[in-house]
C-alpha positions in Angstrom: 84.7 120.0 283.4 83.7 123.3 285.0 84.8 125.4 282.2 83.4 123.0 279.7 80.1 123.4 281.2 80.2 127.4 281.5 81.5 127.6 278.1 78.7 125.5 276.9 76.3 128.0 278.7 77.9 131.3 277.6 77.8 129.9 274.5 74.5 128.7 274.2 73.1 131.9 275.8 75.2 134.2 272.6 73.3 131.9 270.3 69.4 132.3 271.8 70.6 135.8 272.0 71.4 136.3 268.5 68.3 134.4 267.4 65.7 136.8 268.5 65.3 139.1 265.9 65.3 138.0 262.1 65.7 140.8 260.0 66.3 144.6 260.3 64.1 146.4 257.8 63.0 150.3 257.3 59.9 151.4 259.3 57.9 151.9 256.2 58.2 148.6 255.2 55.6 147.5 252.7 54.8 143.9 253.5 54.1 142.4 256.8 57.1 141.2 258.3 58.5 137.9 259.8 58.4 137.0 263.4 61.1 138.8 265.5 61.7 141.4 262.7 63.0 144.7 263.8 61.3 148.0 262.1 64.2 150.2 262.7 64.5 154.0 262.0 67.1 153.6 259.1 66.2 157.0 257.1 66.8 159.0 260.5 62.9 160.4 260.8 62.1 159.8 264.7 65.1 161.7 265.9 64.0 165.3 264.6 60.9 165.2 266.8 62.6 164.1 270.0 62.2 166.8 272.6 59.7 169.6 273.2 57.3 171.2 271.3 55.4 174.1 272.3 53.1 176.4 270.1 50.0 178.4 270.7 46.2 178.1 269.6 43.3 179.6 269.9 44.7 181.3 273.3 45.8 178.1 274.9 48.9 177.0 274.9 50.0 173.0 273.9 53.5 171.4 274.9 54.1 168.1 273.1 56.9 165.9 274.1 58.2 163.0 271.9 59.9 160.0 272.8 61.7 157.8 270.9 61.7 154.0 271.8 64.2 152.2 270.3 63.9 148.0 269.5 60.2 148.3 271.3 58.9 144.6 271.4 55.2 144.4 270.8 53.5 140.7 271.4 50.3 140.0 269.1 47.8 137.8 270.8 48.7 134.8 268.3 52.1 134.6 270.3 54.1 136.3 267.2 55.9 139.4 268.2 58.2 142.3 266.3 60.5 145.1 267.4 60.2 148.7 266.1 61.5 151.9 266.5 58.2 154.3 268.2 57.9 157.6 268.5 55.8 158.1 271.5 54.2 161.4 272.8 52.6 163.2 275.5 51.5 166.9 276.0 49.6 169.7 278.2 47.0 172.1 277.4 46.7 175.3 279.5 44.1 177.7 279.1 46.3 181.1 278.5 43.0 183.1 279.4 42.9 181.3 282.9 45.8 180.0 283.2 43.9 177.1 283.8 45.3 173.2 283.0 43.0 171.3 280.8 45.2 168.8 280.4 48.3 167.4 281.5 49.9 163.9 280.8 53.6 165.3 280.8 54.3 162.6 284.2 53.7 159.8 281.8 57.3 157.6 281.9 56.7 154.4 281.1 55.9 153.7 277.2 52.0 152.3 277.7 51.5 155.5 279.8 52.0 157.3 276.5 49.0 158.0 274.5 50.5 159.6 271.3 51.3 157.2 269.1 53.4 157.9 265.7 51.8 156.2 262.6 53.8 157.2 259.6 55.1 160.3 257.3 54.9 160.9 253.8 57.4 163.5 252.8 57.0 166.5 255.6 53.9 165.2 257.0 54.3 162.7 259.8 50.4 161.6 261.2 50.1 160.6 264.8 47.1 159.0 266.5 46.2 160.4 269.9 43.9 157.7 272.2 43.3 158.2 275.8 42.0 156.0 278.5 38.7 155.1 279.9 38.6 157.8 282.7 38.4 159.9 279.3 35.5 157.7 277.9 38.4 156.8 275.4 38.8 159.9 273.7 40.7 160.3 270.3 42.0 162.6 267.2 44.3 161.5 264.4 46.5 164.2 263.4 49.4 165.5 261.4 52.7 167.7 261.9 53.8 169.5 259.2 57.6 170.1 258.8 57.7 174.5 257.9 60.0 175.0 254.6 60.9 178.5 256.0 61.8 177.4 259.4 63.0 174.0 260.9 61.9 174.8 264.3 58.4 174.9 263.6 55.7 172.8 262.4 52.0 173.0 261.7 49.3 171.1 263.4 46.4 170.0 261.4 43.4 167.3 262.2 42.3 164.8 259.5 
């Protein structure tokens, strides 16, 4: 009776645990999707911005790093829910003149602690959304990355 019972559980656990997510679809999925859908990274985009980035502007010198959270759920207030591949970011901003850090968030580990948020790419150009918290009187700039032609190890910044 004993290994009727925990067979009953293991299998009953395998079956709630395959229920969760619906349907796999790519991140720039069209439509709205079902609850419990995943948005997952199928064309391979989030992976090339993993890592550290480091460039220099205006005699100050900017270090992104990216993140990439794979099956992230997110919970809408209506109780529905969806996982999807995010690219999360984080950077510093030090005052080359000075040597002075204007900003830092680079400690940040957990994913609501980051404050760059990826939002989608057409082509080369991948737009990200930069929002920080109150102690910043909420403080925000949306902004692009440009994948360089000439060299894969750069890209250019531009605001929109």
């Amino acid at each position: 009776m004993k290994k009727l019972i925990k067979t009953f559980c293991l299998l009953l656990f395998t079956v709630n645990v395959s229920c969760q997510v619906t349907q796999t679809v790519p991140l720039k999925t069209i439509e709205y999707p079902d609850y419990g859908t995943y948005l997952k990274d199928l064309d391979n985009v989030l992976p090339f911005w993993e890592g550290t980035w480091k460039g220099t502007v205006n005699n100050k010198e900017y270090t992104f790093q990216f993140v990439k959270f794979t099956q992230h759920q997110t919970t809408f207030s209506d109780g529905s829910y969806e996982y999807e591949d995010k690219l999360m970011g984080k950077f510093k901003v030090v005052d080359l003149s000075t040597n002075q850090i204007l900003y830092n968030d680079l400690n940040a580990t957990n994913f609501e602690d980051y404050k760059i948020y990826f939002l989608s790419n057409i082509d080369r150009q991948y737009f990200f959304k930069f929002y920080d918290t109150v102690n910043n009187c909420y403080n925000s700039v949306e902004f692009s990355l440009i994948k360089d032609t000439t060299n894969s190890n750069q890209v250019l910044y531009t605001e929109f």
